[in-house]
DRENPA-3360 file (N, C-alpha, C; in nm, 2 decimals, always signed):
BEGIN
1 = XXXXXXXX = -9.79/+3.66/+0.81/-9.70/+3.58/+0.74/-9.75/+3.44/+0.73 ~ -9.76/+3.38/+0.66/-9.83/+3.24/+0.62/-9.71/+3.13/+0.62 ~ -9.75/+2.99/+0.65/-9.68/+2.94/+0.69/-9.73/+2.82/+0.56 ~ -9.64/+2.74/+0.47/-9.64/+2.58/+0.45/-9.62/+2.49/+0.51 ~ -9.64/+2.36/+0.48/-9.58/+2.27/+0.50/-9.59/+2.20/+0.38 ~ -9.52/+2.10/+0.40/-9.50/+1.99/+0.27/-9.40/+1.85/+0.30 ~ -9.38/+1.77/+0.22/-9.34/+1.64/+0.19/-9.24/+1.67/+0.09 ~ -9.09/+1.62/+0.15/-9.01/+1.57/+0.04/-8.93/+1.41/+0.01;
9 = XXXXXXXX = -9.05/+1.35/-0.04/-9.09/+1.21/-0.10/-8.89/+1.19/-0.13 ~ -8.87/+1.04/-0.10/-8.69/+0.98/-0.16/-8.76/+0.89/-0.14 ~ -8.63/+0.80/-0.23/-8.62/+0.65/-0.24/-8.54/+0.64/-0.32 ~ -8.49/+0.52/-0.25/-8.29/+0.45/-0.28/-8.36/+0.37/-0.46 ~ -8.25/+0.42/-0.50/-8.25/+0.38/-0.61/-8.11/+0.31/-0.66 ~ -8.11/+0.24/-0.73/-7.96/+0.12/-0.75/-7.83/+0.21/-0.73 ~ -7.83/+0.34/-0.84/-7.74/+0.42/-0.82/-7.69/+0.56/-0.70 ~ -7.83/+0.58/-0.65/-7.83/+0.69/-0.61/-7.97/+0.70/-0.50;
17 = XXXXXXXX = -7.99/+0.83/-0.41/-8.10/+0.84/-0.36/-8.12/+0.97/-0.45 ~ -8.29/+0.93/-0.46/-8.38/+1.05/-0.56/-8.47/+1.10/-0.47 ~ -8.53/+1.18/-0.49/-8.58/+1.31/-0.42/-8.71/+1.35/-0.54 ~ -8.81/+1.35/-0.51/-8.95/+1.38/-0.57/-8.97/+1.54/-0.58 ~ -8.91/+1.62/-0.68/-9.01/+1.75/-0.70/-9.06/+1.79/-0.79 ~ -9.18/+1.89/-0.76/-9.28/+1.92/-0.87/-9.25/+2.08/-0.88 ~ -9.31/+2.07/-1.04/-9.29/+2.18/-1.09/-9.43/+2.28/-1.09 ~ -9.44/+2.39/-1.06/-9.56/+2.46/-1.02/-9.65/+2.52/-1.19;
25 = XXXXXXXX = -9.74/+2.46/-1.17/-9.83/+2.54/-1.29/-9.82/+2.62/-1.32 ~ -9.94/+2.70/-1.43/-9.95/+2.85/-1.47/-9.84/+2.89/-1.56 ~ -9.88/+3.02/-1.62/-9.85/+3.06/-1.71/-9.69/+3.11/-1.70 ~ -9.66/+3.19/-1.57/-9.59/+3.21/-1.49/-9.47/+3.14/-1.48 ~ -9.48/+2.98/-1.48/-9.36/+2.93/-1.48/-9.31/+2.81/-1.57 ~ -9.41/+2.82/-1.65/-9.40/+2.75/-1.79/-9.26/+2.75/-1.83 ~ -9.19/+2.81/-1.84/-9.08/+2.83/-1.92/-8.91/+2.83/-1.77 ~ -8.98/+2.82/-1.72/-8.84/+2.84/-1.57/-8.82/+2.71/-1.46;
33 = XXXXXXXX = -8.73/+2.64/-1.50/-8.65/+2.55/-1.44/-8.58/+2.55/-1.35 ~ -8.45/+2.62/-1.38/-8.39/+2.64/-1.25/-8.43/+2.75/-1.15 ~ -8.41/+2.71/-1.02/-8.49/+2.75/-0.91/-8.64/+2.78/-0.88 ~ -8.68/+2.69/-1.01/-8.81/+2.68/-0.97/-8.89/+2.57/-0.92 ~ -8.87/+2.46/-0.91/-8.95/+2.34/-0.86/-8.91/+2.38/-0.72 ~ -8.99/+2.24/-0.65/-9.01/+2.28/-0.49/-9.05/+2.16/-0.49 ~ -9.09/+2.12/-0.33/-9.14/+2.01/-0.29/-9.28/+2.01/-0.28 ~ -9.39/+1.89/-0.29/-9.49/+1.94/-0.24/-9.54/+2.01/-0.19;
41 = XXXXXXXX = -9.61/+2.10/-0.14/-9.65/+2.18/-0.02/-9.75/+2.27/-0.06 ~ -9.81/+2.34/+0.04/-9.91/+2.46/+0.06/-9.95/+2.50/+0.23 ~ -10.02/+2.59/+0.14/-10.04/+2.66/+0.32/-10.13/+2.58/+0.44 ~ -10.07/+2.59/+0.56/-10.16/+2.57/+0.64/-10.30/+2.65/+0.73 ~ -10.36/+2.54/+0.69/-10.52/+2.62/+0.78/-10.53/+2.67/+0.88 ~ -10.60/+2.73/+0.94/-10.62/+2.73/+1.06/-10.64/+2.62/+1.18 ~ -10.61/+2.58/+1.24/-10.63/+2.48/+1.35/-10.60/+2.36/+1.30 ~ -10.49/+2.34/+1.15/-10.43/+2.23/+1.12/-10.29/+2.20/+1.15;
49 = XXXXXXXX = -10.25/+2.07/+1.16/-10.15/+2.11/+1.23/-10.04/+2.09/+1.09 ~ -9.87/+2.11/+1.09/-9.80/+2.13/+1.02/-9.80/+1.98/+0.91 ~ -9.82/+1.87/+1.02/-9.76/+1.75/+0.94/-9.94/+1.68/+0.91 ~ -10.08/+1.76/+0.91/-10.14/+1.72/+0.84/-10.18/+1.76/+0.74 ~ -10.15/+1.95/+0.75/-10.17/+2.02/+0.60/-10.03/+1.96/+0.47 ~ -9.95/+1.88/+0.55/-9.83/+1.84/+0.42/-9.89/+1.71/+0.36 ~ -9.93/+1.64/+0.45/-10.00/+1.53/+0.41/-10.14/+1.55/+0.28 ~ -10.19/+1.68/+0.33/-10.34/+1.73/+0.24/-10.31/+1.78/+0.15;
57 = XXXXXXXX = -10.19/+1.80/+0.14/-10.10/+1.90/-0.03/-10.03/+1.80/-0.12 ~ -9.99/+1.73/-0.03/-9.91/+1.63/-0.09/-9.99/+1.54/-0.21 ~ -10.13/+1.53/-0.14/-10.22/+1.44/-0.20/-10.31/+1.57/-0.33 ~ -10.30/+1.67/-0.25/-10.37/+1.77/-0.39/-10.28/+1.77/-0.47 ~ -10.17/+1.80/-0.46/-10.02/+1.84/-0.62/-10.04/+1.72/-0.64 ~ -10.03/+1.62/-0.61/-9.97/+1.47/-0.66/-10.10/+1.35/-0.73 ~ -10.20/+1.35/-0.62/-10.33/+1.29/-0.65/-10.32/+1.17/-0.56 ~ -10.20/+1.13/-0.53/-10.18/+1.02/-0.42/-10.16/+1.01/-0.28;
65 = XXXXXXXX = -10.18/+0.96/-0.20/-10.16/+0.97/-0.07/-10.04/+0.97/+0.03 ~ -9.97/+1.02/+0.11/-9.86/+1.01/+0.16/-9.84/+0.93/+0.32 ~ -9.83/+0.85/+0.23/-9.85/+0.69/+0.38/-9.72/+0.70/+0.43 ~ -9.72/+0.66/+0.57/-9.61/+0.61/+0.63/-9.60/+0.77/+0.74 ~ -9.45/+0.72/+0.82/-9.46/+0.80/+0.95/-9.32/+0.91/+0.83 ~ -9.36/+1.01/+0.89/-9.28/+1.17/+0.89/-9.16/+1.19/+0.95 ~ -9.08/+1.23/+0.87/-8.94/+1.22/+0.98/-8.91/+1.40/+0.95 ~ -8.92/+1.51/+1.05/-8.91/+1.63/+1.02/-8.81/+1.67/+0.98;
73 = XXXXXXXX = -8.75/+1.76/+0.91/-8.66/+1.84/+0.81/-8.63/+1.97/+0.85 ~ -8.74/+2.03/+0.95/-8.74/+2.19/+1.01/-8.84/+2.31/+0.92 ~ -8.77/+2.37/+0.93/-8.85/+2.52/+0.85/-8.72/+2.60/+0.78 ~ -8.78/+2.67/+0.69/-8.70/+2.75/+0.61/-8.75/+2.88/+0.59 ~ -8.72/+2.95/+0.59/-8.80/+3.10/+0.52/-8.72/+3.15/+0.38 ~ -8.83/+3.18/+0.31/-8.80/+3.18/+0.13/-8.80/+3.31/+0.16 ~ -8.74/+3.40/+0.01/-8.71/+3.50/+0.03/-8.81/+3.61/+0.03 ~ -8.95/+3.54/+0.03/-9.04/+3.66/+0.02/-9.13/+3.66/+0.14;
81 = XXXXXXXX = -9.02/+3.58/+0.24/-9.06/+3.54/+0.38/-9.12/+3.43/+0.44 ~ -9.17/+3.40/+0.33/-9.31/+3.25/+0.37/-9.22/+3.17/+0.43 ~ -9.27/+3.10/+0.53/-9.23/+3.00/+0.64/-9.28/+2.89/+0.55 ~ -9.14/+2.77/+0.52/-9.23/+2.67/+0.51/-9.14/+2.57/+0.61 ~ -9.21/+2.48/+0.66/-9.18/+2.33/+0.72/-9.19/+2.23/+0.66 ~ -9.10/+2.16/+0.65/-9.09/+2.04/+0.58/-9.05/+1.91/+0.66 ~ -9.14/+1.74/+0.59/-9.07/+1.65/+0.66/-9.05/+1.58/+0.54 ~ -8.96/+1.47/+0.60/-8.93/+1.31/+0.51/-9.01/+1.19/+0.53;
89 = XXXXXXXX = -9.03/+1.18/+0.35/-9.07/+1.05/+0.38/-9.00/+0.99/+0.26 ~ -8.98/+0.85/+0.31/-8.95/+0.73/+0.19/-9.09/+0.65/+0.17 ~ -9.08/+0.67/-0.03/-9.18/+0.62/-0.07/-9.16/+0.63/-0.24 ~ -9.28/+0.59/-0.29/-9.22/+0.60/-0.46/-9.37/+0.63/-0.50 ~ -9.34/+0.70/-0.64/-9.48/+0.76/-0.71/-9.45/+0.75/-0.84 ~ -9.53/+0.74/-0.93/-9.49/+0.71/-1.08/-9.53/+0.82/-1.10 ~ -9.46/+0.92/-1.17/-9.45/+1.05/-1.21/-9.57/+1.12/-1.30 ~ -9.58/+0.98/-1.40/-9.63/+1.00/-1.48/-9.79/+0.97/-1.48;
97 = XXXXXXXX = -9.82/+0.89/-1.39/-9.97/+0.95/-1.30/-10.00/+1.10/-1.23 ~ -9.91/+1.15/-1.21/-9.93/+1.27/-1.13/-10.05/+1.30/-1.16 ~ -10.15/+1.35/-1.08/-10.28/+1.45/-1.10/-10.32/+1.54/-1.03 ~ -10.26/+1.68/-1.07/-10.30/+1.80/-0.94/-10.43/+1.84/-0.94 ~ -10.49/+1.91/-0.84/-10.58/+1.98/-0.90/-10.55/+2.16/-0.93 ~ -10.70/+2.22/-0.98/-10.65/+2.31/-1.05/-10.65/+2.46/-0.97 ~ -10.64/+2.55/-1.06/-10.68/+2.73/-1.00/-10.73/+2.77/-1.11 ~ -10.81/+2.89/-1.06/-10.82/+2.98/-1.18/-10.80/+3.12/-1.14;
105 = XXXXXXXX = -10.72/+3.14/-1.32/-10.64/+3.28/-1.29/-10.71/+3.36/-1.41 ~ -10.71/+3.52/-1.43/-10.71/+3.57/-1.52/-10.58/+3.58/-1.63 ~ -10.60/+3.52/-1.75/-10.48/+3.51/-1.84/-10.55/+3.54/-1.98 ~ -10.52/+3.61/-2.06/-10.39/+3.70/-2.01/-10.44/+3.80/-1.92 ~ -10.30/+3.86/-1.87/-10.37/+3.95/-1.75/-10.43/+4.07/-1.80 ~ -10.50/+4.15/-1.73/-10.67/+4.24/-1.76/-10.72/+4.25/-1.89 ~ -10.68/+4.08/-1.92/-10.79/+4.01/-2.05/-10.94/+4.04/-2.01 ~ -10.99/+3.97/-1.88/-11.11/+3.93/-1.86/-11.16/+3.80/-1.84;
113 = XXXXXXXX = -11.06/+3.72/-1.92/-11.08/+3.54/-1.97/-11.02/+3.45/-1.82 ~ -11.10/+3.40/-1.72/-11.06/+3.30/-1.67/-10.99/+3.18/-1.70 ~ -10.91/+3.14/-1.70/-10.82/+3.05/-1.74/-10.80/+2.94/-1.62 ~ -10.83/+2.79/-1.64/-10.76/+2.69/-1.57/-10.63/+2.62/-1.59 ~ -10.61/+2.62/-1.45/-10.39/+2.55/-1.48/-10.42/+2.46/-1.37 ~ -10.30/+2.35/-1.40/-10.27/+2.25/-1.25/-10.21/+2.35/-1.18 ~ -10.22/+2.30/-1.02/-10.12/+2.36/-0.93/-9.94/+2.30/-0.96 ~ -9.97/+2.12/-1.03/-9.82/+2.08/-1.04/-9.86/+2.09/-1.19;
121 = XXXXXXXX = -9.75/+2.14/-1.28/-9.76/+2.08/-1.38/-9.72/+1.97/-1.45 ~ -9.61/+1.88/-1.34/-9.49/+1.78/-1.38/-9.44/+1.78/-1.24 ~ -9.43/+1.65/-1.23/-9.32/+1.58/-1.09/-9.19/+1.50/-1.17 ~ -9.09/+1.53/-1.08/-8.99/+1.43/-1.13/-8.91/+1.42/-1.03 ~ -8.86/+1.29/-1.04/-8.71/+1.23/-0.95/-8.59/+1.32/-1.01 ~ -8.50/+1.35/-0.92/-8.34/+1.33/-0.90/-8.27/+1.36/-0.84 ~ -8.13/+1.29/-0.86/-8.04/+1.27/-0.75/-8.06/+1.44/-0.66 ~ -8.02/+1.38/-0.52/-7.99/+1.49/-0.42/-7.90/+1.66/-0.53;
129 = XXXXXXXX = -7.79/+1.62/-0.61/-7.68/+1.72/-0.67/-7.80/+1.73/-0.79 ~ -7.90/+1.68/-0.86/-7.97/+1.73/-0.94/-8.08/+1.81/-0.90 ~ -8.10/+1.79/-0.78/-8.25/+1.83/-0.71/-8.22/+1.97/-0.70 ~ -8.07/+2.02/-0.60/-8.05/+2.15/-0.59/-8.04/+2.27/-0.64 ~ -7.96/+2.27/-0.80/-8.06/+2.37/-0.86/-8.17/+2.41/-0.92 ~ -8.24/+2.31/-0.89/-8.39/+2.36/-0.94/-8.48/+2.39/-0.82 ~ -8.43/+2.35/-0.72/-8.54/+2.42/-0.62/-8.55/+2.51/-0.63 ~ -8.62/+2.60/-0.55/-8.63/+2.72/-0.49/-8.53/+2.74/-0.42;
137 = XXXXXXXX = -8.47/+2.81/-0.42/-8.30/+2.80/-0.28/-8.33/+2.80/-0.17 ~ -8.43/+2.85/-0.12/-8.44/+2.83/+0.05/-8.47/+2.71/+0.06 ~ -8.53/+2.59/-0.05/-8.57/+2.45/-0.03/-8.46/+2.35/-0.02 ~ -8.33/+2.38/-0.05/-8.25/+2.32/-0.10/-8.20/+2.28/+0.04 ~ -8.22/+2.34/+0.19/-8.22/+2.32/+0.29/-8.21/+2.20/+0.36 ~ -8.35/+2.14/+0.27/-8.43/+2.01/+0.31/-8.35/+1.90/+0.24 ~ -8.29/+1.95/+0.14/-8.27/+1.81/+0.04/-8.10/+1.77/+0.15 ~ -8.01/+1.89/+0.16/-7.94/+1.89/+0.28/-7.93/+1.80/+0.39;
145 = XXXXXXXX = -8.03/+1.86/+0.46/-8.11/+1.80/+0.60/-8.13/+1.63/+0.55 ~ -8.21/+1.59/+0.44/-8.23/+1.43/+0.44/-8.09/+1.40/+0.43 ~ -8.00/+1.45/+0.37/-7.93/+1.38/+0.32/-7.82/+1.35/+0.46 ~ -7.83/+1.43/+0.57/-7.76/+1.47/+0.66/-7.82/+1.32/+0.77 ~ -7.97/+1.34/+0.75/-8.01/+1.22/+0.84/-7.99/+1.10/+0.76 ~ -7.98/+1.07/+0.63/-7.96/+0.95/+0.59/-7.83/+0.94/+0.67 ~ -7.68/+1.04/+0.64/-7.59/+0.96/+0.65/-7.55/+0.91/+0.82 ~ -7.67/+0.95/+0.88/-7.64/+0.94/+1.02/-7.72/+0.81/+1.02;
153 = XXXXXXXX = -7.79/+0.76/+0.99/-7.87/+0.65/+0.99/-7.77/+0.51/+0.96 ~ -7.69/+0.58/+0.84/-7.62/+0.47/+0.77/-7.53/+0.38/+0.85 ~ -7.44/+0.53/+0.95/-7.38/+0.51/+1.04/-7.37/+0.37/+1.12 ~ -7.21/+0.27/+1.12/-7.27/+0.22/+1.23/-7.25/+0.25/+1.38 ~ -7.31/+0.18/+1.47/-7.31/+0.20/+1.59/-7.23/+0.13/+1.63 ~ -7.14/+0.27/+1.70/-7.01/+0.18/+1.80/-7.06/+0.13/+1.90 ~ -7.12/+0.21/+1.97/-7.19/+0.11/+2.14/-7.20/+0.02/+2.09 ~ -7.28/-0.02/+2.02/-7.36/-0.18/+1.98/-7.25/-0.26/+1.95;
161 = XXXXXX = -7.18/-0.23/+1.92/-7.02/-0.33/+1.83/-6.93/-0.28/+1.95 ~ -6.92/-0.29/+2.06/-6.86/-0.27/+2.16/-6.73/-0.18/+2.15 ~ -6.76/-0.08/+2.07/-6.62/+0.05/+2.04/-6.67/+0.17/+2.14 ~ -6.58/+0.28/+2.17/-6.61/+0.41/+2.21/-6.67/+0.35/+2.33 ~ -6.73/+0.48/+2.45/-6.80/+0.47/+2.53/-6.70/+0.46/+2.62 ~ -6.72/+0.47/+2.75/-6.63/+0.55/+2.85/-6.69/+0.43/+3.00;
% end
């Protein structure tokens, strides 16, 4: 069973927090929207660890690099089993730079014709309630989970403001 990792890129925006996902190349998903984008990601290597192959995906779908420290999200299993792990990060990417690299597939199929596709074909922001149906549903996990650690972040602290505590 093979395992992912990946990056799910936010940043506060005036109205809302947005959430970075990409839409997967090829011929295959050209035309399918909902429940198809995902977050960054790909498989991990052998003897790599989770939060450096997300960092090395992040930068192949996207073209850019994913600076800053990782805040983990967990694991999920998709329905066709694949393990993926996912962390957070806050940061911003102009969409419209995106630059994946590619694959090559046979298309049409037992054409004979090699064909090249991006792995992303399109990144885009939106809100957490826009993000969820277009994931993949087991990813929709993550968008969850941030949202769950933002609002604990936001939180204030009663110790510190002299409330609660025994």
């Amino acid at each position: 069973m093979t395992t992912s990792a990946g990056i799910l890129l936010y940043r506060f925006d005036r109205d809302a927090v947005r959430v970075l996902l990409v839409h997967p190349g090829g011929p295959y998903w050209r035309r399918k929207d909902r429940g198809a984008w995902s977050i960054p990601k790909g498989e991990v290597n052998d003897g790599e660890s989770h939060e450096a192959a997300a960092r090395r995906e992040f930068f192949e779908e996207l073209g850019v690099p994913a600076v800053g420290d990782l805040d983990a999200l967990g694991e999920v299993r998709q329905r066709a089993g694949k393990r993926v792990v996912a962390f957070a990060l806050e940061g911003d990417v102009d969409v419209a730079a995106v630059r994946s690299i590619e694959f090559e597939m046979e298309w049409p199929p037992r054409s004979g014709r090699l064909q090249t596709f991006p792995e992303v074909d399109r990144a885009g922001w939106f809100t957490m309630d826009e993000a969820r149906p277009k994931l993949i549903p087991a990813q929709v996990a993550f968008v969850d989970r941030l949202a769950e650690q933002l609002a604990e972040r936001a939180r204030p602290n009663r110790l510190a403001k002299g409330g609660g505590g025994g």
